[in-house]
N, C-alpha and C positions, 0 to 999 in steps of 0.2 A: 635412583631415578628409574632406572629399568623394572622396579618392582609397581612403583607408581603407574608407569603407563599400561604394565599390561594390568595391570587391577583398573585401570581407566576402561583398555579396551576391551576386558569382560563385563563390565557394567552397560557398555555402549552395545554389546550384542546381545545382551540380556534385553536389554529395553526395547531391543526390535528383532525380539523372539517371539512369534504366535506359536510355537506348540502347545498345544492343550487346549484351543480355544475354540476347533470346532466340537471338541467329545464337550464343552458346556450347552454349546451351539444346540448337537445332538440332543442332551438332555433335557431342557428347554422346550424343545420342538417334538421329543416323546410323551414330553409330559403335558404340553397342548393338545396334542393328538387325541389324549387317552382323555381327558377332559373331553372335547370334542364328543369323543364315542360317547362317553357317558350322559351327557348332555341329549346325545340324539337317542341311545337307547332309552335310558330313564324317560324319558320327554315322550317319546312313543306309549310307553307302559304306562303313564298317568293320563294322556289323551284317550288312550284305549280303557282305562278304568274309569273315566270321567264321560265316555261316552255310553259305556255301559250302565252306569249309575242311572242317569238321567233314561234310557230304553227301557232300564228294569221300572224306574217310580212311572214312565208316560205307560205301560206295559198291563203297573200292575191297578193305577187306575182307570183305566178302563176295563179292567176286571168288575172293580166294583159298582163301575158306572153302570152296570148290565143288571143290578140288584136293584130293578123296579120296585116300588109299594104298586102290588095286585089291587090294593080297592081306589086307590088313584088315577092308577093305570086304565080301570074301568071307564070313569070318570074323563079321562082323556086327559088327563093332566096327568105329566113327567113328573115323577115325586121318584127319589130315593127313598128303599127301606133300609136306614140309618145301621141297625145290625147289622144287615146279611150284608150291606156294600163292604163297611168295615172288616167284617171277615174275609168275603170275597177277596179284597185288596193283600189282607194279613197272610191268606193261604197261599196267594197267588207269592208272595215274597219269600213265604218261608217253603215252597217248592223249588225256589230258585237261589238257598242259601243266602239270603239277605236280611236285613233287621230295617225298621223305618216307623216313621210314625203315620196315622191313618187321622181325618177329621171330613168329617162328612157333615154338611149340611143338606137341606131338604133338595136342594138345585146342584149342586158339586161335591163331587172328593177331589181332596187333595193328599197325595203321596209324597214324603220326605222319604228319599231313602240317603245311606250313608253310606258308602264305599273307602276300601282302602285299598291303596295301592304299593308292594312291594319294591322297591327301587334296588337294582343289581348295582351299578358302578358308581352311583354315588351316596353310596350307604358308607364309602371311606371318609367321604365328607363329614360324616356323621349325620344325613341324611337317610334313612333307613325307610320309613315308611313314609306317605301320604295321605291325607282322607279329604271326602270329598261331599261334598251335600248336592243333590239330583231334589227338585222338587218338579212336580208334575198337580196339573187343576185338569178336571174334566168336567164340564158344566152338561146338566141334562136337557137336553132342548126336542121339543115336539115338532115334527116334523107333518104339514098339511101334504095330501095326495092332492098334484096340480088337477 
């Protein structure tokens, strides 16, 4: 009988024993933390490449926007020369380390550029990179002296 009860009363202290249950607590609460950071860093560095993407394409058309047609321009009518904006736009990107596509009609360029962004702490995720599409129009417009 004596063996019965204290086999009782170690079951009975066992079942209203917490040790160990703040070091899961801990773990739990580190491993929120570190999610957190990463969440805010990564989140920063995609903001920050997505704001950049879109300054480089509004950047680089208006690069191209500047490549009048001379006998239009005569004329007094806003005319792209379809080449030179296209280039204009292309040089201006590939001065700045970037890739995009370029369409120019007679009144507007449009710039697509494509960005990617490195991700530090949640690349354990298995999230490693990002990429990002920046599009930019610049319409040519005549402007009368009041």
């Amino acid at each position: 009988m004596t063996a019965y009860l204290a086999t009782r009363r170690r079951l009975r202290r066992a079942a209203h024993d917490d040790r160990g249950s703040v070091t899961v607590w801990t773990i739990g609460a580190t491993a929120a933390c570190i999610l957190i950071l990463g969440l805010v860093v990564d989140g920063g560095t995609m903001l920050r490449a997505r704001s950049d993407a879109f300054a480089l394409a509004a950047a680089s058309a208006r690069a191209g926007a500047q490549q009048l047609d001379g006998d239009a321009a005569v004329e007094g009518r806003p005319v792209l020369d379809p080449t030179a904006a296209r280039q204009a736009a292309l040089d201006y990107l590939a001065a700045h380390d970037a890739t995009g596509t370029v369409t120019v009609t007679a009144e507007s360029i449009t710039v697509t550029v494509t960005s990617h962004a490195d991700l530090q702490l949640l690349r354990v995720a298995g999230s490693g990179t990002t990429t990002f599409n920046a599009t930019s129009t610049v319409n040519v417009v005549k402007v009368d002296n009041p």
